[in-house]
C-alpha positions, -999 to +999 in steps of 0.1 A: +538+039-475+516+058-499+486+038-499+492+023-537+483-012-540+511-042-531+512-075-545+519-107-529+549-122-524+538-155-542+526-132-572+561-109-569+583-139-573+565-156-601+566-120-621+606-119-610+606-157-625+594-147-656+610-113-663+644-134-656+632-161-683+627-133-709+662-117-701+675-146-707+657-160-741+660-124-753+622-129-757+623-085-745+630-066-720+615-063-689+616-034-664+619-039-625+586-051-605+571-020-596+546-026-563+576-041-541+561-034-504+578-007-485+567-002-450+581+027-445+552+047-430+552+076-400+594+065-400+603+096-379+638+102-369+656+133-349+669+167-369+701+154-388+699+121-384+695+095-412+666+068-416+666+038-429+638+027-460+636-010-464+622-022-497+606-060-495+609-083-515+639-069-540+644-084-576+677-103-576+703-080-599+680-048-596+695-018-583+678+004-561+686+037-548+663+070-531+655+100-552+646+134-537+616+158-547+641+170-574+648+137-590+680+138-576+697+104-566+708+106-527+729+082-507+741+049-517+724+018-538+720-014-530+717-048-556+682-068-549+691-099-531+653-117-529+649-104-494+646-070-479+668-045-485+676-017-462+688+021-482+701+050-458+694+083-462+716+112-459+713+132-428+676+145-423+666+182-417+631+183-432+606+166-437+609+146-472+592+121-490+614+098-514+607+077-541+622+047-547+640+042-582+654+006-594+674-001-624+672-037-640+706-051-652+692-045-689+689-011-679+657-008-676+647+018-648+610+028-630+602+040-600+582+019-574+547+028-571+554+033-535+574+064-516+589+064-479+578+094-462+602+103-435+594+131-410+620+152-386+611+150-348+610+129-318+580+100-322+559+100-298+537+069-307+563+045-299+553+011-280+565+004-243+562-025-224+571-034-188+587-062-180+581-093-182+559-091-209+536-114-195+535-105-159+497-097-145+479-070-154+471-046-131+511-046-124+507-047-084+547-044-072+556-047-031+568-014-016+602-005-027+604-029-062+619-015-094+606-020-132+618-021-161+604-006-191+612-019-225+609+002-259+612-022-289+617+008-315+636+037-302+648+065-323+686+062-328+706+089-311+677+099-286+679+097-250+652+084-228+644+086-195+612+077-169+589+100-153+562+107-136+537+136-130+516+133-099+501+167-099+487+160-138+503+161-175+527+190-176+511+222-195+538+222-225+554+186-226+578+197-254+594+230-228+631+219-222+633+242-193+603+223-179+616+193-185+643+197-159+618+199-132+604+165-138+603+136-113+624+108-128+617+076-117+647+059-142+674+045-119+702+066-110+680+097-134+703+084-161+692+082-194+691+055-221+702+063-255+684+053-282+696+027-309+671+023-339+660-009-319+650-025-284+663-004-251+654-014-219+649+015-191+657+005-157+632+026-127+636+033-092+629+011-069+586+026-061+571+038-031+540+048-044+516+041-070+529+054-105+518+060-140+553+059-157+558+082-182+590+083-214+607+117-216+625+111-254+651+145-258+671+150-286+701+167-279+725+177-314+760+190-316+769+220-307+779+231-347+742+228-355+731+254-334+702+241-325+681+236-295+676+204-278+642+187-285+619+170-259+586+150-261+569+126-239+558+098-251+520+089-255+523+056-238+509+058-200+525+026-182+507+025-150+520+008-117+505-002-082+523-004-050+512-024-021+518-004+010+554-003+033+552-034+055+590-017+073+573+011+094+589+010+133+562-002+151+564+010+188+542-004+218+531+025+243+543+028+267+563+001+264+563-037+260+553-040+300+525-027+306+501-026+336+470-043+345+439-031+326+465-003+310+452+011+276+482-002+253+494+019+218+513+010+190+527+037+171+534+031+134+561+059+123+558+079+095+523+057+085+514+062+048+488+082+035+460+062+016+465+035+036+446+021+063+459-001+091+444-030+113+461-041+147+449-079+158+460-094+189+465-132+196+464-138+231+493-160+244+494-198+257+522-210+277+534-234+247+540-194+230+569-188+257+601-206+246+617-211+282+654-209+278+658-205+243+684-185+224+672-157+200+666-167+168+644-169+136+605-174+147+613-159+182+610-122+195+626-114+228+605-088+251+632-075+277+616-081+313+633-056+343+650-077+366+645-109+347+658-122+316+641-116+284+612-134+275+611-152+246+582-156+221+572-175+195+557-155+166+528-168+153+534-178+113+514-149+093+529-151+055+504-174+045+475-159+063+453-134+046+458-104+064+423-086+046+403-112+077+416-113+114+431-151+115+416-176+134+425-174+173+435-140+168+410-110+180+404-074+167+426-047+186+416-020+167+394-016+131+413+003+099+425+037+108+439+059+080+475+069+078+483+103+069+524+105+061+527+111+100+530+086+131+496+069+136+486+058+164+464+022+175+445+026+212+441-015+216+420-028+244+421-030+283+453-051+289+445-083+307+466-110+289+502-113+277+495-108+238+513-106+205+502-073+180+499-079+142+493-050+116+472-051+085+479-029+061+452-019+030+454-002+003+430+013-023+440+015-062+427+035-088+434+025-123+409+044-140+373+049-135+377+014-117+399+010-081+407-026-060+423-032-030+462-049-019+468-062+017+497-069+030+509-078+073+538-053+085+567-070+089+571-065+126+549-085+151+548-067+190+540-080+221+528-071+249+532-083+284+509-076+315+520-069+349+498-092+371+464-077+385+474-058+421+440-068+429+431-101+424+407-119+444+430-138+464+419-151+501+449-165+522+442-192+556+460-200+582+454-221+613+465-203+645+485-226+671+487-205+704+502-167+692+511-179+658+499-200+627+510-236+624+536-227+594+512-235+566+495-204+549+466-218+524+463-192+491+434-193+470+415-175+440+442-151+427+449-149+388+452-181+367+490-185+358+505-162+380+527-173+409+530-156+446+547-153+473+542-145+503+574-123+520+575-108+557+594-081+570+624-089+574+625-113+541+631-150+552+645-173+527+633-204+510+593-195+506+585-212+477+560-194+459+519-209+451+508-214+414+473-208+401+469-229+381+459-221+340+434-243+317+439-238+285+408-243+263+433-248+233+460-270+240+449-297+265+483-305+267+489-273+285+468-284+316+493-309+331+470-336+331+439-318+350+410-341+342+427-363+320+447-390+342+439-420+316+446-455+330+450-487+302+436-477+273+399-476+273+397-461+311+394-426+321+391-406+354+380-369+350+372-349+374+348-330+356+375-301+349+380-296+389+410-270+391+441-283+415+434-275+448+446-242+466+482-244+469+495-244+509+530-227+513+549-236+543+556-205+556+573-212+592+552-198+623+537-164+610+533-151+642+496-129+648+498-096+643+527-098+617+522-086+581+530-104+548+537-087+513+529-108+482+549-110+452+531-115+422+547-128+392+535-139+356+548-179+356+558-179+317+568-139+312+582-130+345+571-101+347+562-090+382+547-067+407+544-068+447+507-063+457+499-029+471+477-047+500+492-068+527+480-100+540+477-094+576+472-120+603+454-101+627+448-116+661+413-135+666+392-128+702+390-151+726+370-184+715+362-209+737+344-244+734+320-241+764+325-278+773+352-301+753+333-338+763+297-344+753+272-371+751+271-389+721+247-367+700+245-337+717+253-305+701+291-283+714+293-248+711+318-224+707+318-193+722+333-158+710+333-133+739+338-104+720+335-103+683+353-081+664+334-057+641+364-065+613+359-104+613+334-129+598+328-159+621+320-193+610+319-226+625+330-256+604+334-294+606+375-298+601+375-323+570+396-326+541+401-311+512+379-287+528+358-278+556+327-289+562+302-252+570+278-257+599+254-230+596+261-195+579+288-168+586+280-143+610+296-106+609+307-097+643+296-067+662+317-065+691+289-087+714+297-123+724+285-146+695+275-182+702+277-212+676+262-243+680+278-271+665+250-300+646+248-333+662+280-351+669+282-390+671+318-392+673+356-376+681+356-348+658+375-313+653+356-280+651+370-252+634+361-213+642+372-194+611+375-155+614+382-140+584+395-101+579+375-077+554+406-061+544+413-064+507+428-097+511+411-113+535+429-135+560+407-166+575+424-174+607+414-213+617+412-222+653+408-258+661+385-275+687+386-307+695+353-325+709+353-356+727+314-379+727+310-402+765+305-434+756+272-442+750+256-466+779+225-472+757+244-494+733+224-529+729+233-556+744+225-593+737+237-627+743+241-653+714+221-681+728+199-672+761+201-702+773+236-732+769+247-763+782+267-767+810+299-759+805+299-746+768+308-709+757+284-683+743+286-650+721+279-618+741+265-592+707+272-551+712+259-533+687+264-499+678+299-497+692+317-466+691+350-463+674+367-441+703+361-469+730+377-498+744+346-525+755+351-550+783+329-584+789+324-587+823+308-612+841+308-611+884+323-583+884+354-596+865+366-593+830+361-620+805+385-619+777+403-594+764+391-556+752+380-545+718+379-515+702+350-504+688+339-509+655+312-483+647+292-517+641+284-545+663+318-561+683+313-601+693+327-614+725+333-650+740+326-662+770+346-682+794+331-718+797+295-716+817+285-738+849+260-714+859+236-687+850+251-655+847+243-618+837+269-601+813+279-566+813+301-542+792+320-513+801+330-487+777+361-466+780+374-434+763+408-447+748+420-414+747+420-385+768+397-368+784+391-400+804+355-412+806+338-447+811+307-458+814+288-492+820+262-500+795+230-501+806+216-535+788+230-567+802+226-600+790+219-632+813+229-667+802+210-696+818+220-735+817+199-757+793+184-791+816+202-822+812 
């Protein structure tokens, strides 16, 4: 286009209206409408090719046709239509300006006011677009996604092609040689030939962040003898990728790992200019799917000896991975990749846990930059090997040279099963449970404080643990020595203890007299305490025993312990427990038996009855380990009672005469004692 004025197309077609009216009157003769529109400017094609000059607008029956610099008529005419008309030029080698010359059917001729200008090159100020036209701007792709790039206006006959230049522009865009050395990102590094309209270009599929570049190359036949032609295109098309989430990740030093153990994962091959965030979620029972095949959702951790242990993977694609999710914990803050294998130092190892990675990455588009997260695709876990030193206590209760077959194991690690195993192994020990709350799915705690009864009742035990599991081990006999396997209940994953539970023999103990007097105090003696043992003297009760008095370390010297105050039958226990690393508490039992007590009251219902009529004889404060007899005369009156720890009520035979009541007490087990109480109670006849 020249830059001469244009009219409108309302005021073209009214002129065209009337020149066609005074044709046809023969009113004169008009000459074609001179300012047509042609919007032909900076129309660039390659070295021999044609271009195409459209005139707008055209007079119907008006011929128009291209005239060189000379004057000269080139290529073919066309006939107006109303429309747009398109006229070809003959094969371009220089750059040429043409005017456009029309001829009415009256033979009238004139030039339009306006030329084409048509220049010999590549043209490098065409438009590109990625597709889809109206996809978000910045364009952020995942790792590994393709574009395509769409030129509306290619030049017909030229080939183009993607690239990219990560080191900077090249120094001389238009070198051929150069060119060969460029980084294609087009699919395949084919090339797209130009048509005169829309191409679409096909990339890659990108790894990286990319500012996509056109390479346009004219390439002519060989008869021309000329060199190819390259240019790049001024458009800059640039494109973000979010970093790989398919690195191997890799637990160290492996997915079993030991007690306290400082766990890796190694990301292969991590990116540089990325950074990347390990969180761990540490695992409820209700994560272990017991049983279940491998599938979707699950990840199976092999476990030696066992088989593998199947998790459930926590859902993480519609978490945002740029926070640690809820219930999860940091492992280890954003460490930078650097195109080598990176390596994440997590914390201690206590818990069976499942590793996510975080992956961020920083964009620059510009002078401004913003940020992409994305969660690797592959979750870890990582199972512990139970503690080999937990603080675990066992008890037994010795029976002669060997414990009564039951073998009490407390503390040890929540959720982790044990079992006790002599040498040689015997069959069919079951093993003992510690039990595992879990503050997150009450479910999970088998109905510790949380029996309900109806509807609106509850009984809680105010979250009291189960008591300390009792394995029934058969007669361990003193002296012998136990190894414990420990195994993780929901992983399997297990260890044997390093340390032993030994049942060491216990001294000499002796209760220095097994019948006392109701109240008075028993002791035990221990002739020779071992320097290895902690004594302690309880009251047997249950679920546990009762202390009486504090532990005492023993120093080789006799050690006395004085029972409190004992009112009835009861059981004393002498605990010596080992200070070896588990510690065994060896029970012995000692049973105390109280005389009866001759200072129980005694009273008579009525002092005083008529002849021949019964009474009540009253003793209070009975004890429940005797048998009590009425007797009168030295003769039994009815039959015995046990006591009652209250007050027992006895009948008298009819009464013709005063009389003095007694009672005897009598141990109704062994050791034998009885005893006559010392209160009586004396019955007189009322007068008549």
């Amino acid at each position: 286009m020249s830059g001469a004025t244009t009219s409108t197309t309302t005021v073209l077609r009214l002129r065209e209206a009337r020149n066609r009216m005074l044709d046809a009157l023969r009113l004169g003769e008009t000459y074609p409408v001179r300012d047509l529109p042609v919007p032909n400017e900076r129309l660039t094609v390659a070295f021999n090719d044609i271009a195409t000059i459209k005139v707008e607008s055209s007079e119907k029956g008006v011929e128009y046709g291209l005239r060189n610099k000379a004057g000269d008529a080139v290529g073919a005419t066309l006939l107006g239509t109303g429309a747009t008309v398109a006229l070809t030029t003959p094969p371009i080698r220089d750059d040429v300006t043409f005017t456009i010359h029309a001829r009415a059917p009256s033979g009238r001729e004139a030039d339009l006011l306006e030329t084409a200008g048509v220049k010999v090159g590549l043209d490098g100020s065409l438009a590109a677009i990625l597709l889809p036209q109206d996809g978000p701007s910045p364009r952020v792709l995942d790792y590994n996604t393709a574009v395509t790039v769409r030129l509306p206006s290619s030049q017909d006959g030229v080939d183009y092609r993607l690239v990219r230049f990560a080191g900077g522009d090249p120094a001389n865009p238009e070198d051929v040689a150069a060119a060969a050395q460029d980084d294609i990102v087009s699919v395949g590094n084919q090339v797209v030939r130009g048509t005169g309209g829309p191409i679409e270009l096909p990339s890659k599929p990108l790894q990286a962040d990319t500012e996509i570049r056109i390479r346009a190359t004219k390439t002519f036949d060989a008869a021309l003898a000329r060199p190819p032609q390259t240019k790049i295109l001024a458009i800059r098309l640039p494109v973000f990728v979010r970093a790989n989430p398919d690195l191997v990740l890799t637990p160290e030093p492996g997915a079993v790992v030991d007690f306290q153990a400082v766990p890796k994962v190694k990301l292969a091959a991590a990116q540089s200019g990325v950074e990347y965030r390990a969180v761990m979620l540490r695992l409820p029972d209700a994560a272990f799917a017991q049983g279940a095949a491998p599938g979707p959702g699950l990840l199976a951790v092999p476990v030696p000896g066992q088989p593998d242990a199947m998790i459930r993977l926590p859902p993480l694609a519609t978490v945002d991975p740029s926070v640690v999710p809820q219930g999860f914990t940091l492992g280890i803050d954003w460490q930078a990749g650097g195109n080598a294998d990176l390596r994440l130092t997590l914390p201690l190892a206590t818990a069976d846990s499942v590793i996510a990675i975080a992956a961020h990455k920083t964009h620059t588009n510009g002078a401004a930059s913003f940020s992409s997260w994305i969660w690797l695709r592959q979750i870890l876990a990582v199972l512990v090997r139970p503690n080999p030193r937990p603080e675990l206590g066992v008890t037994v209760t010795l029976a002669g040279a060997a414990s009564d077959g039951a073998m009490t194991i407390a503390g040890g690690q929540p959720g982790v099963y044990y079992t006790p195993r002599p040498t040689p192994p015997v069959p069919g020990i079951l093993p003992a449970y510690v039990h595992q709350r879990s503050p997150d799915d009450p479910a999970a705690n088998k109905g510790i404080g949380q029996l309900e009864l109806e509807v609106d009742f509850a009984v809680a035990r105010d979250g009291q643990p189960p008591l300390p599991p009792i394995v029934d081990t058969g007669a361990a006999a003193v002296g012998s020595s136990w190894t414990v396997g420990a195994m993780v209940a929901q992983s399997r994953v297990g260890i044997d203890l390093p340390n032993p539970v030994v049942i060491a023999a216990v001294p000499a103990a002796q209760l220095t007299a097994g019948l006392i007097d109701r109240g008075g105090i028993a002791h035990v003696a221990v002739p020779a305490s071992a320097a290895t043992d902690s004594y302690a003297l309880f009251q047997e009760a249950m679920p546990n025993d009762v202390a009486i008095g504090a532990a005492r370390d023993g120093n080789g010297q006799a050690l006395d312990f004085a029972s409190a105050a004992i009112a009835n039958d009861t059981v004393l226990v002498l605990s010596a427990t080992s200070k070896a690393p588990i510690p065994v508490r060896r029970r012995m039992r000692f049973t105390v038996a109280v005389r009866p007590d001759p200072s129980c009251p005694v009273r008579a219902g009525d002092a005083a009855v008529p002849a021949g009529n019964r009474t009540k004889i009253l003793v209070d404060r009975t004890q429940t380990e005797m048998s009590y007899q009425l007797v009168a005369a030295g003769a039994p009156v009815g039959a015995a009672q046990q006591g009652n720890g209250d007050t027992l009520v006895f009948i008298t035979d009819p009464i013709g005469a005063a009389t003095t009541f007694s009672i005897t007490a009598t141990r109704i087990n062994p050791p034998a004692a009885t005893a006559t109480l010392a209160a009586t109670a004396a019955v007189t006849l009322k007068p008549n």
